[in-house]
MARLUM-293063 format. One record per atom (N, C-alpha, C): x, y, z. Coordinates in Angstrom, 2 decimals, m for minus. Example, Ala and Ser with C-alpha at 12.3 -4.5 7.8 and 13.67 -1.06 7.14 Angstrom:
BEGIN
ATOM        px        py        pz
ATOM     13.19     m5.69      7.80
ATOM     12.30     m4.50      7.80
ATOM     13.20     m3.30      7.80
ATOM     12.85     m2.25      7.08
ATOM     13.67     m1.06      7.14
ATOM     12.90      0.03      7.87
//
This chain:
BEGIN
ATOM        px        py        pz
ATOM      0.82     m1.21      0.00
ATOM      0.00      0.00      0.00
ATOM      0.86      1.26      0.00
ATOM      1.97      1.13      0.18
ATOM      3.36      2.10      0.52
ATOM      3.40      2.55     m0.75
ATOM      3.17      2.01     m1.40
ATOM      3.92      2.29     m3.24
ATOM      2.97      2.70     m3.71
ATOM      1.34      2.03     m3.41
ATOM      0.76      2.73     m4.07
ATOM     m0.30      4.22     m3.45
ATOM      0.51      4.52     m2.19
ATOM      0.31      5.91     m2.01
ATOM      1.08      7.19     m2.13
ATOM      2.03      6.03     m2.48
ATOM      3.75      7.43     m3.13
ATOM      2.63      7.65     m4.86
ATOM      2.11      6.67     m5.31
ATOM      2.09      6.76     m6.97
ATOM      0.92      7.93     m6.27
ATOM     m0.45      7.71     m5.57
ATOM     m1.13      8.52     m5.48
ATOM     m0.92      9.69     m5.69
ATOM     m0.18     10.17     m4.40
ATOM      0.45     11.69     m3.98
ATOM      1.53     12.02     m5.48
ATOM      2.08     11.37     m6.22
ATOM      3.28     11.60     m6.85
ATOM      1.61     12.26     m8.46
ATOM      0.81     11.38     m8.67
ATOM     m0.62     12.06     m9.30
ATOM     m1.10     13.08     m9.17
ATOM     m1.28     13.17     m7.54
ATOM     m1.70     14.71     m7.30
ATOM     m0.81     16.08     m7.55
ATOM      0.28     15.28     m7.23
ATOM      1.26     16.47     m7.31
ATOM      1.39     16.92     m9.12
ATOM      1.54     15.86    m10.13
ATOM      1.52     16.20    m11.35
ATOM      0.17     17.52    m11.55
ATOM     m1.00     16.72    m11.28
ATOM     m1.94     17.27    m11.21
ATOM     m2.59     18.95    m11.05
ATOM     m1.61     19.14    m10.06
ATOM     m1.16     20.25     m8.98
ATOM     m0.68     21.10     m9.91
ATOM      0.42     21.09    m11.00
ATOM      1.25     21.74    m11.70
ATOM      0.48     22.12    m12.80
ATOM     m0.14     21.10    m13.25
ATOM     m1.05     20.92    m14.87
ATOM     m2.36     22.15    m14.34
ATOM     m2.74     22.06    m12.80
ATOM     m4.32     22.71    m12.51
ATOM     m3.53     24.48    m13.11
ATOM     m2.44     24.30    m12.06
ATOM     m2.26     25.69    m12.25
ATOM     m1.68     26.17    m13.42
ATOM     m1.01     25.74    m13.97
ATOM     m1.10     26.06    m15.88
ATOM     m2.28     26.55    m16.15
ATOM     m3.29     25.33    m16.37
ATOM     m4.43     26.38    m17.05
ATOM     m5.43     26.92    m15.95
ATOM     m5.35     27.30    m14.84
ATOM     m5.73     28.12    m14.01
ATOM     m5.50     29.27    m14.47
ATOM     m4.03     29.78    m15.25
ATOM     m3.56     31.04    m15.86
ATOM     m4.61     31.42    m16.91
ATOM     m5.45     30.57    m17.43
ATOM     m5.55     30.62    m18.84
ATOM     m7.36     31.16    m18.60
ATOM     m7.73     31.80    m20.04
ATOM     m9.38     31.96    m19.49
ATOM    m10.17     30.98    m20.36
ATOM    m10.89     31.10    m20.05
ATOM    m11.97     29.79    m20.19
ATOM    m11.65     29.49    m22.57
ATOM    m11.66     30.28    m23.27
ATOM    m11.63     30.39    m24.29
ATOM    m10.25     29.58    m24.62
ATOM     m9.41     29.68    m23.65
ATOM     m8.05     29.66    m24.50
ATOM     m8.21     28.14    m23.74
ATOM     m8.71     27.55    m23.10
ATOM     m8.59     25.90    m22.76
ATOM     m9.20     25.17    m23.74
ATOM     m8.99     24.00    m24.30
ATOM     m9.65     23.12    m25.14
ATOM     m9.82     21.98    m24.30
ATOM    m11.23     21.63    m24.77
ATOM    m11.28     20.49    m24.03
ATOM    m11.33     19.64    m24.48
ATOM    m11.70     17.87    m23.79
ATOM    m11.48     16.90    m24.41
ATOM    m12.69     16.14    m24.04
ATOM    m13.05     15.89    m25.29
ATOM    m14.22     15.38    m25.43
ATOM    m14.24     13.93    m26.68
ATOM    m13.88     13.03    m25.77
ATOM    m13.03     11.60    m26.92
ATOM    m14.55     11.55    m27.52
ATOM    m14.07     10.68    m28.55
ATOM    m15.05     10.31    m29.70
ATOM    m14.95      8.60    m29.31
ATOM    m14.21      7.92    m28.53
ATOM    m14.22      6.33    m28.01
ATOM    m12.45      6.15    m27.83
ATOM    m12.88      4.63    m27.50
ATOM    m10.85      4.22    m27.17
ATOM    m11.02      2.89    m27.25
ATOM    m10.17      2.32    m27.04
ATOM    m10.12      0.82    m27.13
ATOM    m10.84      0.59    m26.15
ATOM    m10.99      0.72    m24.76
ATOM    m11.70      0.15    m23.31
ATOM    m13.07      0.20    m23.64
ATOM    m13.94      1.04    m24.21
ATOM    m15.16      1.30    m24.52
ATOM    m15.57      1.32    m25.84
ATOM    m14.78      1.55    m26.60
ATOM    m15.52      1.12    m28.07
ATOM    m15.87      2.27    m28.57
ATOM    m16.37      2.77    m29.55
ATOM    m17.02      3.41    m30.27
ATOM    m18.20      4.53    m29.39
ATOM    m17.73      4.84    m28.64
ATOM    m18.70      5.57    m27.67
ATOM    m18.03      6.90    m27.35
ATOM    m19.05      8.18    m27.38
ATOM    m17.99      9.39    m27.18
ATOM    m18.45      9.55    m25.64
ATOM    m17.23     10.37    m25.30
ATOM    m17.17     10.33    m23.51
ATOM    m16.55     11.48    m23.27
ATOM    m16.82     12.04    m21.67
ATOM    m15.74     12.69    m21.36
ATOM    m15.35     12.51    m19.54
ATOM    m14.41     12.84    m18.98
ATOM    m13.69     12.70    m18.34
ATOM    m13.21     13.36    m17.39
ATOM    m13.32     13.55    m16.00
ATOM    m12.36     14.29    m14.79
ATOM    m11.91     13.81    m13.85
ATOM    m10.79     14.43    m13.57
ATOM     m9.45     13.86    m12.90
ATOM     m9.92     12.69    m11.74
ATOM     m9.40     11.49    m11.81
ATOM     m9.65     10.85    m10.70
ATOM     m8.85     11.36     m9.54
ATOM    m10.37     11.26     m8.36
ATOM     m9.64     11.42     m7.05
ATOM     m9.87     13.22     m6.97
ATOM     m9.50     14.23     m7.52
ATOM     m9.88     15.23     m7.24
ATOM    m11.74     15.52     m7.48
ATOM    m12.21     14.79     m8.13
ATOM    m13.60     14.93     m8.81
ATOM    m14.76     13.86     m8.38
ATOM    m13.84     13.10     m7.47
ATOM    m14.86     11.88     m6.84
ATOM    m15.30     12.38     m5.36
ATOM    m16.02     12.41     m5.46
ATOM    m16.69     12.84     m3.55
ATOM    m16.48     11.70     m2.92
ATOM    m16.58     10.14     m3.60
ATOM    m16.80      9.05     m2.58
ATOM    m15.61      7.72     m3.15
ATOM    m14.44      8.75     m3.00
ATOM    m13.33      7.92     m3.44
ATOM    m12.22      7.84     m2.12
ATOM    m12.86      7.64     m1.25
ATOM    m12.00      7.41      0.22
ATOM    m11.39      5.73     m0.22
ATOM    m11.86      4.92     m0.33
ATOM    m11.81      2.97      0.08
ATOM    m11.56      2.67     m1.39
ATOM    m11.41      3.79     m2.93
ATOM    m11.00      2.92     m4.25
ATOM     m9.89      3.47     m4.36
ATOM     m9.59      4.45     m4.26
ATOM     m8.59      5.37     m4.74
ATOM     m7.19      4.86     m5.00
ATOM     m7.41      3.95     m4.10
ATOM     m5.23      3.07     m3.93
ATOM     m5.58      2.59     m4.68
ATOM     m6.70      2.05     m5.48
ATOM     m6.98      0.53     m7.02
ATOM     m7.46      1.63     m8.23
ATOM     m7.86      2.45     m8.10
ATOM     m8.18      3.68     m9.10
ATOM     m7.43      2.74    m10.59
ATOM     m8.29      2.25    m11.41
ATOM     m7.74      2.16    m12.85
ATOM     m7.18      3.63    m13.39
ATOM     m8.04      4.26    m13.41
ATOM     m7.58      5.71    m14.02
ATOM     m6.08      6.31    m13.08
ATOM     m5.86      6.39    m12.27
ATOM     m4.87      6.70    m11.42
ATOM     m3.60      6.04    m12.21
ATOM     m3.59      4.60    m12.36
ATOM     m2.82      3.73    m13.69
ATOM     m2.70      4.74    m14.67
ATOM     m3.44      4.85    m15.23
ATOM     m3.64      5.33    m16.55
ATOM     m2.49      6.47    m16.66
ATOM     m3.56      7.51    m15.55
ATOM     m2.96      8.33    m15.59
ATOM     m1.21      8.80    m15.04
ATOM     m1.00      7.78    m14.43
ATOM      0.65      7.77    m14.34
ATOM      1.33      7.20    m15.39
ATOM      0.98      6.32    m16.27
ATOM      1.49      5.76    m17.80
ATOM      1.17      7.08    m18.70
ATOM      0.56      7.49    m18.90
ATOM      0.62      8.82    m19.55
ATOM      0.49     10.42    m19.00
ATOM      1.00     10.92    m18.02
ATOM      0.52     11.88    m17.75
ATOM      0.62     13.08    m18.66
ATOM      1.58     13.02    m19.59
ATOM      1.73     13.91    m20.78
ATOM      0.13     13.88    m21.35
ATOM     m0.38     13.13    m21.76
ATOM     m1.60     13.30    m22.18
ATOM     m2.73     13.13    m21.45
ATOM     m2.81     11.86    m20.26
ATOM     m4.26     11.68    m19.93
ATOM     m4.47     12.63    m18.62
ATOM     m3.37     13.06    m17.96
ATOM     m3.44     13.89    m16.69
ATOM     m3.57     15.37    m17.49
ATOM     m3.08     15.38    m18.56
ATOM     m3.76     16.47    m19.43
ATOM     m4.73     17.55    m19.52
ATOM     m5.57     16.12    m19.99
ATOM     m6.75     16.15    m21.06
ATOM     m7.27     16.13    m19.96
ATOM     m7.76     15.46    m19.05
ATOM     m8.43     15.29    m17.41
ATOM     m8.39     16.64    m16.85
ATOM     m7.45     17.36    m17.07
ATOM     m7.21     18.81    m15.80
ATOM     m8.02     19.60    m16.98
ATOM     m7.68     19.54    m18.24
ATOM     m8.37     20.66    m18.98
ATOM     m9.43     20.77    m18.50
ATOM    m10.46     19.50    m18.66
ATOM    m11.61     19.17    m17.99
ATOM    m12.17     19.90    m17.46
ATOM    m11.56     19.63    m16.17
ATOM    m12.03     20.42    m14.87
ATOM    m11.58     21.80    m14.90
ATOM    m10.38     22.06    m15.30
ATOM    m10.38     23.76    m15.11
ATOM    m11.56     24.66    m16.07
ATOM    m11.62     23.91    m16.94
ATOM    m13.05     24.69    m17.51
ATOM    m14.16     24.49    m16.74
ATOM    m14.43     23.59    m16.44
ATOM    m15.40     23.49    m15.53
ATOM    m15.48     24.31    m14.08
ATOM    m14.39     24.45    m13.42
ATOM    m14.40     25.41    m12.50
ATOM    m14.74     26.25    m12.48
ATOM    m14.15     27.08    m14.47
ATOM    m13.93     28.44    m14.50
ATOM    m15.02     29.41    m15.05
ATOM    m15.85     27.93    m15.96
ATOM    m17.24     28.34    m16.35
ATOM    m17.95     27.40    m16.57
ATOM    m18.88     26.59    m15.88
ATOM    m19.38     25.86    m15.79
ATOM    m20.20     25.38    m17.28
ATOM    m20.68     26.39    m17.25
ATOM    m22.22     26.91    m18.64
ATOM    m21.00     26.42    m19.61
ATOM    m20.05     27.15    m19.55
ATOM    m19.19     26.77    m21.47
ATOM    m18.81     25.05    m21.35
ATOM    m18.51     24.53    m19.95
ATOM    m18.56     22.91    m20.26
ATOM    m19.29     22.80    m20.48
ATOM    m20.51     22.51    m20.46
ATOM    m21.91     21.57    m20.60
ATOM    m21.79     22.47    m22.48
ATOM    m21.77     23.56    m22.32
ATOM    m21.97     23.61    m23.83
ATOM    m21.56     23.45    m24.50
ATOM    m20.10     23.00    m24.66
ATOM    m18.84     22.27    m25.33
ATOM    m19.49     20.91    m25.48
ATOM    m19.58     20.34    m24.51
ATOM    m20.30     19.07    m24.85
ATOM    m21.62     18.71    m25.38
ATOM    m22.30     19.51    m25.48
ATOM    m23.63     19.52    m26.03
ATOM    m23.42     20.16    m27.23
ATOM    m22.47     20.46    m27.66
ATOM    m22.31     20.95    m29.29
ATOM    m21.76     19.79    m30.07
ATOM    m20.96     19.26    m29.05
ATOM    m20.11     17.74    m30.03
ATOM    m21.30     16.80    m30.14
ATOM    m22.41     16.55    m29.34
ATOM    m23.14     16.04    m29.03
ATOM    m24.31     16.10    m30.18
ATOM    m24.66     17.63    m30.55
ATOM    m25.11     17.89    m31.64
ATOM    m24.93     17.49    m32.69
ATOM    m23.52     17.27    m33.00
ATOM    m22.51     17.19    m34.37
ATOM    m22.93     15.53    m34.93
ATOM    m22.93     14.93    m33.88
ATOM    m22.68     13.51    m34.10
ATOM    m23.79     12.76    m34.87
ATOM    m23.25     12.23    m35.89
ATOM    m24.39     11.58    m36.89
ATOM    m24.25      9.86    m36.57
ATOM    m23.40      9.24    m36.27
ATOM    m23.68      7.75    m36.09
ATOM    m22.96      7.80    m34.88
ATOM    m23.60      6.29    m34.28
ATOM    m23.12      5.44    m32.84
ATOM    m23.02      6.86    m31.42
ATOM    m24.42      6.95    m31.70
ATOM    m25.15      8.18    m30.78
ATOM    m25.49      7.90    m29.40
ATOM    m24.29      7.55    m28.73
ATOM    m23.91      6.84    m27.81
ATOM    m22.85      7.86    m26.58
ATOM    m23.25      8.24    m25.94
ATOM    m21.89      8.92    m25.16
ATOM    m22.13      8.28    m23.32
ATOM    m21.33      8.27    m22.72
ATOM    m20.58      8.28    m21.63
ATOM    m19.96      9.26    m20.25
ATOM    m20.64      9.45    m19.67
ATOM    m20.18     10.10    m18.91
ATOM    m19.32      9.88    m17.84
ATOM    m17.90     10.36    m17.36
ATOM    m16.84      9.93    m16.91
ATOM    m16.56      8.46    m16.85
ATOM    m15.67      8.27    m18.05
ATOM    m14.80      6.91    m18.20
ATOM    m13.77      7.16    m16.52
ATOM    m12.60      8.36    m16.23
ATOM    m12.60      8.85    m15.29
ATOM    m13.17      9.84    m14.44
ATOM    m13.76      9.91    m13.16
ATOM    m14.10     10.98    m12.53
ATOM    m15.70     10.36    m12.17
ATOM    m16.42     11.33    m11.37
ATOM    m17.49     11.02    m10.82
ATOM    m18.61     12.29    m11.34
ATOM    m19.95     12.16    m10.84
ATOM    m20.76     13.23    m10.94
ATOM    m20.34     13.98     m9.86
ATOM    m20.06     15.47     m9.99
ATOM    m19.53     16.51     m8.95
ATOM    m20.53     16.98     m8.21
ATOM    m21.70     16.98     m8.50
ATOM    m22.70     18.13     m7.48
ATOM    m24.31     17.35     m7.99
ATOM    m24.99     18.14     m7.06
ATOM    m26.88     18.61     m7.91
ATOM    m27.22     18.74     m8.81
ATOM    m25.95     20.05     m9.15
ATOM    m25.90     21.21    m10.24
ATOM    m25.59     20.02    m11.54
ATOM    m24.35     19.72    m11.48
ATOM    m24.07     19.16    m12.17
ATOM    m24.60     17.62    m12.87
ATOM    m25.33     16.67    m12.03
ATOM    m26.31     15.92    m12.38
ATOM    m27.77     16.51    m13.30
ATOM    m28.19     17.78    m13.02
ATOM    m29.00     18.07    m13.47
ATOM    m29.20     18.59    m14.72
ATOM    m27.65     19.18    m14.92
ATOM    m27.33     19.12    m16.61
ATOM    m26.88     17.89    m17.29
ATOM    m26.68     17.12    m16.91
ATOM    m26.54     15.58    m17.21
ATOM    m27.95     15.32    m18.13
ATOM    m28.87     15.73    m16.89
ATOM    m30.57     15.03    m17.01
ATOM    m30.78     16.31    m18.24
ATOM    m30.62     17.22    m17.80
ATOM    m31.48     18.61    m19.09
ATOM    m30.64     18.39    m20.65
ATOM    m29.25     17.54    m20.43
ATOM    m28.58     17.48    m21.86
ATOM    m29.57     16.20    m22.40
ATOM    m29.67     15.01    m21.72
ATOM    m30.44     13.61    m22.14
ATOM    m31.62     14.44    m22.43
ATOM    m32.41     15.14    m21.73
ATOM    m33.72     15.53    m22.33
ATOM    m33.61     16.10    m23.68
ATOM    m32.71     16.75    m23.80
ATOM    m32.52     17.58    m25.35
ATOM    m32.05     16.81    m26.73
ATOM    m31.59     15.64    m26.27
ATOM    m31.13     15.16    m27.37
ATOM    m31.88     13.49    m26.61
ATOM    m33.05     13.44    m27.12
ATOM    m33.82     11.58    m26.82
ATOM    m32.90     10.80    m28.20
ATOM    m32.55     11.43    m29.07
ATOM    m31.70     10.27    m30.00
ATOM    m30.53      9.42    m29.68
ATOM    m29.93     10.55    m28.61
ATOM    m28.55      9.68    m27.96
ATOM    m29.12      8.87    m26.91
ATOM    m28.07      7.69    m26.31
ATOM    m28.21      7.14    m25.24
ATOM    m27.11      7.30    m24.45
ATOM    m27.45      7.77    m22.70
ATOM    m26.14      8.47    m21.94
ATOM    m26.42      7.42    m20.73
ATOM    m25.30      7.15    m20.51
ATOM    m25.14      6.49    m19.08
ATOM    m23.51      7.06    m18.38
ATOM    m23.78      6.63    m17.36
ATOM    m23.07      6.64    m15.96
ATOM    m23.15      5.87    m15.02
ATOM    m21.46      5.87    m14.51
ATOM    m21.12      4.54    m13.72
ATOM    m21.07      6.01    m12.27
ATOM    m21.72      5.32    m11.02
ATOM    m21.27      6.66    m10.11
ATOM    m21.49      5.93     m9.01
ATOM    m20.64      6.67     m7.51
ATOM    m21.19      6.24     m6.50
ATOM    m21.31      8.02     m5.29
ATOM    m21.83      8.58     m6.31
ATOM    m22.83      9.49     m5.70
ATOM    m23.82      9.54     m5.46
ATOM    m24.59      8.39     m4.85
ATOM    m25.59      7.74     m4.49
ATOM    m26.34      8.79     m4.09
ATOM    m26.33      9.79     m3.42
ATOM    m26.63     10.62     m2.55
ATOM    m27.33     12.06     m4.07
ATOM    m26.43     12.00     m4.52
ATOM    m26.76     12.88     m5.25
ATOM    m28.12     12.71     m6.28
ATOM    m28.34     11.27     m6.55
ATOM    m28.96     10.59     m7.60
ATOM    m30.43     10.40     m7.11
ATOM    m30.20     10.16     m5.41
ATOM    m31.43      9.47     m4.93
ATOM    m32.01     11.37     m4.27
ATOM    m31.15     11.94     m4.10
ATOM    m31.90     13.29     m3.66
ATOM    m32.18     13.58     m4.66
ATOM    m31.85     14.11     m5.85
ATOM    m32.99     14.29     m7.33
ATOM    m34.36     13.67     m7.41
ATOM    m33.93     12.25     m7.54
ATOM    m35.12     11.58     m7.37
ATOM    m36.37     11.69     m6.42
ATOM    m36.03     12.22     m5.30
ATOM    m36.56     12.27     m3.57
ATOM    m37.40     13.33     m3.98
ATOM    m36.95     14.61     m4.38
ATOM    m37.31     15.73     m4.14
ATOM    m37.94     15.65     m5.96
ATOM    m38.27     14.21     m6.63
ATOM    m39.60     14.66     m8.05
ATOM    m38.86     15.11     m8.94
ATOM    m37.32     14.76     m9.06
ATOM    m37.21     14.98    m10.42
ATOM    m37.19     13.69    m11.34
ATOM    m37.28     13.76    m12.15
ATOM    m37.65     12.67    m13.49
ATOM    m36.29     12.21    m14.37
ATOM    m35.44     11.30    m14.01
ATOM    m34.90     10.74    m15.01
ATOM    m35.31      9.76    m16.34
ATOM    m34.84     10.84    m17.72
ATOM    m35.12     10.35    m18.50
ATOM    m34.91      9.00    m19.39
ATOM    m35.69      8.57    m19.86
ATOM    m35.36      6.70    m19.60
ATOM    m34.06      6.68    m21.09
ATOM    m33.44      7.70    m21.56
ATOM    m32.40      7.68    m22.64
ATOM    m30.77      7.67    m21.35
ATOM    m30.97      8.15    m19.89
ATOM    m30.34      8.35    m19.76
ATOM    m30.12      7.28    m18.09
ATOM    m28.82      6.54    m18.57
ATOM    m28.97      4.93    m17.97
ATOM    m27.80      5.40    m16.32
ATOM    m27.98      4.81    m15.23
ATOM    m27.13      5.21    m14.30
ATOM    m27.35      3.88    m13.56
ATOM    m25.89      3.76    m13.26
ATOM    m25.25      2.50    m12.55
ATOM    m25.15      3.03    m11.32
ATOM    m25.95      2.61    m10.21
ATOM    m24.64      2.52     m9.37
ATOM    m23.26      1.78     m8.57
ATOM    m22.13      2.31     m8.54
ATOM    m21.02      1.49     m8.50
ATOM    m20.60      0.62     m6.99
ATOM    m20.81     m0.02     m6.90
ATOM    m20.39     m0.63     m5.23
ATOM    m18.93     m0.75     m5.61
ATOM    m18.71     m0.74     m4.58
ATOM    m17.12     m1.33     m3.97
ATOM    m17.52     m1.54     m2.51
ATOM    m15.91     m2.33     m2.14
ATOM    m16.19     m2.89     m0.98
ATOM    m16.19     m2.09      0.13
ATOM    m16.69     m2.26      1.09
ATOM    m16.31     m1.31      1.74
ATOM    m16.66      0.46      2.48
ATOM    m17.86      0.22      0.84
ATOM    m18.64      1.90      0.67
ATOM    m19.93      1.72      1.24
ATOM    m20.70      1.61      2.16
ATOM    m22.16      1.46      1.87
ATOM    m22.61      2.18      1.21
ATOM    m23.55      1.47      0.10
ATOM    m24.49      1.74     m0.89
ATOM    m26.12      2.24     m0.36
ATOM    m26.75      3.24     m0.45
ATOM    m28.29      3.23     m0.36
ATOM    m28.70      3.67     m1.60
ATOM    m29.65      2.29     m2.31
ATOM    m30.80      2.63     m3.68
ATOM    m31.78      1.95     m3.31
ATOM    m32.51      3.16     m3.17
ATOM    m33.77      3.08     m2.69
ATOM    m34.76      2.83     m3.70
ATOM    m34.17      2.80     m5.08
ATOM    m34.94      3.47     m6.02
ATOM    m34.84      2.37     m7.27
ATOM    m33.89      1.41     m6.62
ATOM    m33.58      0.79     m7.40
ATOM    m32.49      0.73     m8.19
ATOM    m31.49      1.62     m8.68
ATOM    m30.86      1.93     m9.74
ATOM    m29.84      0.53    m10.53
ATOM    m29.49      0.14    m11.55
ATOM    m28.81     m0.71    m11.80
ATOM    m27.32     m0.76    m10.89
ATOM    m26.83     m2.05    m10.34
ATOM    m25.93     m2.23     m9.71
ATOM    m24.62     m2.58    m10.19
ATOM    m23.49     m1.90    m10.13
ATOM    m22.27     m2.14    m10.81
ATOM    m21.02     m2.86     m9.79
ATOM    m20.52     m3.71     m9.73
ATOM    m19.52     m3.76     m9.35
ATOM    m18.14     m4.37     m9.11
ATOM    m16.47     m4.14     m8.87
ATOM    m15.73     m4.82     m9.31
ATOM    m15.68     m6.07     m8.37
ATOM    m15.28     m7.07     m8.85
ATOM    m14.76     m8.58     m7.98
ATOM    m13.62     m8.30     m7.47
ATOM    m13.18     m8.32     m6.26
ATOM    m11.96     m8.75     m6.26
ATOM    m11.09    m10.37     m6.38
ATOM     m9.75    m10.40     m6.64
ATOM     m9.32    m11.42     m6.95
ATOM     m9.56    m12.48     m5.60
ATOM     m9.73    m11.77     m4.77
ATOM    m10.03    m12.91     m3.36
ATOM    m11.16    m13.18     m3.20
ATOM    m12.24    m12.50     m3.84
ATOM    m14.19    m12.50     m4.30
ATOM    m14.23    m14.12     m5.48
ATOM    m15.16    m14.86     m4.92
ATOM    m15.78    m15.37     m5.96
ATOM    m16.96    m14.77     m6.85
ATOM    m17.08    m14.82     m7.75
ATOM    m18.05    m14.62     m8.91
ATOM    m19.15    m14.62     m8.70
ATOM    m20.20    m13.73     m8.53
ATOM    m21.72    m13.50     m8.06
ATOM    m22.38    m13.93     m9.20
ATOM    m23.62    m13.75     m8.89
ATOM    m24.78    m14.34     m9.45
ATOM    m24.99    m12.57    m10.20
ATOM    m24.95    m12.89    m11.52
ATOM    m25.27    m11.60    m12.40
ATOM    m24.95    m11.63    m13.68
ATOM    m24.41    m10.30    m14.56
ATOM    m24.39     m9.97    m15.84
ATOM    m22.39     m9.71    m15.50
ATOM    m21.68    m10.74    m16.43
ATOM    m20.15    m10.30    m16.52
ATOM    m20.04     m9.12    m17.48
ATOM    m19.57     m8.14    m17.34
ATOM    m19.46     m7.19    m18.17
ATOM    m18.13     m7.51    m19.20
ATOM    m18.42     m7.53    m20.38
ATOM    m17.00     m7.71    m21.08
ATOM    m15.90     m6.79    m21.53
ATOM    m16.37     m5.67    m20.72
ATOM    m15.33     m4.43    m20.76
ATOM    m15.30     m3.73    m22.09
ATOM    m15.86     m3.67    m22.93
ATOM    m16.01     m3.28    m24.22
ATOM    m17.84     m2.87    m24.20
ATOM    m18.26     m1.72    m24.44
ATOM    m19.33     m1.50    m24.57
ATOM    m20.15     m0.74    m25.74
ATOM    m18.77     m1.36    m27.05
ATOM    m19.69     m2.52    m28.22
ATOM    m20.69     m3.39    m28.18
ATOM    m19.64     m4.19    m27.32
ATOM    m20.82     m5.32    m27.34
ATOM    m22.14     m5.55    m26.84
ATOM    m22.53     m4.53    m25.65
ATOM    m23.71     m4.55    m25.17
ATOM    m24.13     m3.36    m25.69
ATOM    m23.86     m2.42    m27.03
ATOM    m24.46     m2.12    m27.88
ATOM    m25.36     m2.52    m28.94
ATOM    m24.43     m3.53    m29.40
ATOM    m24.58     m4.51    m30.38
ATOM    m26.00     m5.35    m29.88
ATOM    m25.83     m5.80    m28.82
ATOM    m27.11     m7.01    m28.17
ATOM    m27.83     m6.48    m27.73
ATOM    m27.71     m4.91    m27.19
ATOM    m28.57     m4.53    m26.47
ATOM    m28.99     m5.12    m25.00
ATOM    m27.89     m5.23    m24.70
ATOM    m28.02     m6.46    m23.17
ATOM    m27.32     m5.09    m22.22
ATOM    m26.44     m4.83    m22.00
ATOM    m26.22     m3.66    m20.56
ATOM    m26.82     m4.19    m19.53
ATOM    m26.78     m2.86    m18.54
ATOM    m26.98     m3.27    m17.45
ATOM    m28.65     m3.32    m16.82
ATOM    m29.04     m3.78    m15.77
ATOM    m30.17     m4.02    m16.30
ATOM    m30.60     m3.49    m14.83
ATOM    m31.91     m2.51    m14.33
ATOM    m32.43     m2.50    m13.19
ATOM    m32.68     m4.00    m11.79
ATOM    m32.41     m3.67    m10.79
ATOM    m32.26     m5.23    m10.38
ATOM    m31.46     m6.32    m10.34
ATOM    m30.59     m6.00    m11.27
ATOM    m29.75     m6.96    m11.49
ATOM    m28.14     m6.40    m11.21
ATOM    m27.05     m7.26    m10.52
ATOM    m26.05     m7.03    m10.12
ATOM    m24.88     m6.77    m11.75
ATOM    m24.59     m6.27    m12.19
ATOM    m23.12     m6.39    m13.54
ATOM    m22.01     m6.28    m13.07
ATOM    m20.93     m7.36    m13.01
ATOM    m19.57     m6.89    m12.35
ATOM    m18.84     m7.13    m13.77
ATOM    m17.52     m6.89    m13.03
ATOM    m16.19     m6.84    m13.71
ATOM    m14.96     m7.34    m12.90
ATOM    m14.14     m8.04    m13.13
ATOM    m13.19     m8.63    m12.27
ATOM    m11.88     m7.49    m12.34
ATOM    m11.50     m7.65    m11.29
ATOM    m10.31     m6.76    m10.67
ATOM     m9.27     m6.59    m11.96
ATOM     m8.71     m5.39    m12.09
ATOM     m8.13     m5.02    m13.29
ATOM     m7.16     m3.70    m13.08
//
């Protein structure tokens, strides 16, 4: 755990350097990154913020963080593209969501996007443009993996309406207590010392449960083995 809290802190600290770069910069002169897919997901456009600075409920994953990987194998690019992210987002909230809702516009096939491959839902605020972008565009289909449980089930609590284009997991890990009250589809990883539950194996490519139309399903558990 020694090593992998030097890699942590040694992330943040990159992180740290990259925020304040474009901290200098105003909202116009940042570009953001808004992938069109990758090998892990397939053909799906997505976007992305920094793991660990952007997760509210990343106390018990954070030392196994895939993205944390990632992002120390490339920090030239993926600790990047991740900070751009968020510093726009800090600096003007309204021009993210509308950056992404313009690429969103653009897109003529595999009308499919993703919300944080890395990073979590940040706020209220920010779930609720999630829900007002899915309302605007019923042609795409949007999901999210999250364990802002809190955030998802107070929307819900207080009568707001998620739209059925727009799919939300929530993520267990060990360790976190989970409350879905509401039901929401259940996501979560195995560990290598876990035997194999009763559910949907996810094949890490989400082609393929494009293709079949199988995903994740209300009620039902979807894992993924430790990676």
């Amino acid at each position: 755990m020694a090593y992998k809290k030097e890699t942590l802190k040694k992330m943040l600290e990159i992180m740290g350097d990259t925020s304040r770069k474009y901290g200098r910069m105003e909202p116009d002169q940042i570009r953001e990154c808004i992938s069109s897919g990758n090998r892990k997901i397939g053909r799906v456009m997505n976007v992305s913020l920094p793991p660990v600075l952007s997760c509210g409920q990343c106390k018990e994953c954070k030392y196994l963080c895939y993205d944390v990987k990632a992002c120390m194998q490339y920090p030239g690019t993926v600790i990047d593209a991740r900070i751009r992210n968020w510093a726009l987002l800090k600096k003007d909230r309204a021009e993210y969501f509308r950056r992404i809702e313009q690429k969103i516009a653009r897109r003529r096939r595999n009308k499919y996007f993703r919300w944080h491959v890395a990073g979590d839902i940040v706020d209220r605020d920010y779930f609720e443009n999630m829900v007002a972008i899915a309302e605007r565009h019923p042609d795409f289909i949007f999901w999210t993996y999250t364990k802002m449980y809190s955030v998802v089930n107070g929307f819900v609590s207080d009568g707001g309406r998620i739209p059925s284009n727009l799919h939300i997991m929530f993520s267990e890990w060990r360790g976190l207590p989970m409350v879905n009250p509401y039901g929401f589809p259940e996501f979560r990883v195995v560990f290598k010392d876990e035997a194999r539950p009763t559910g949907h194996y996810c094949p890490g490519n989400c082609d393929v449960c494009k293709a079949t139309g199988r995903g994740c399903l209300a009620g039902e558990t979807t894992y993924c083995l430790e990676h």
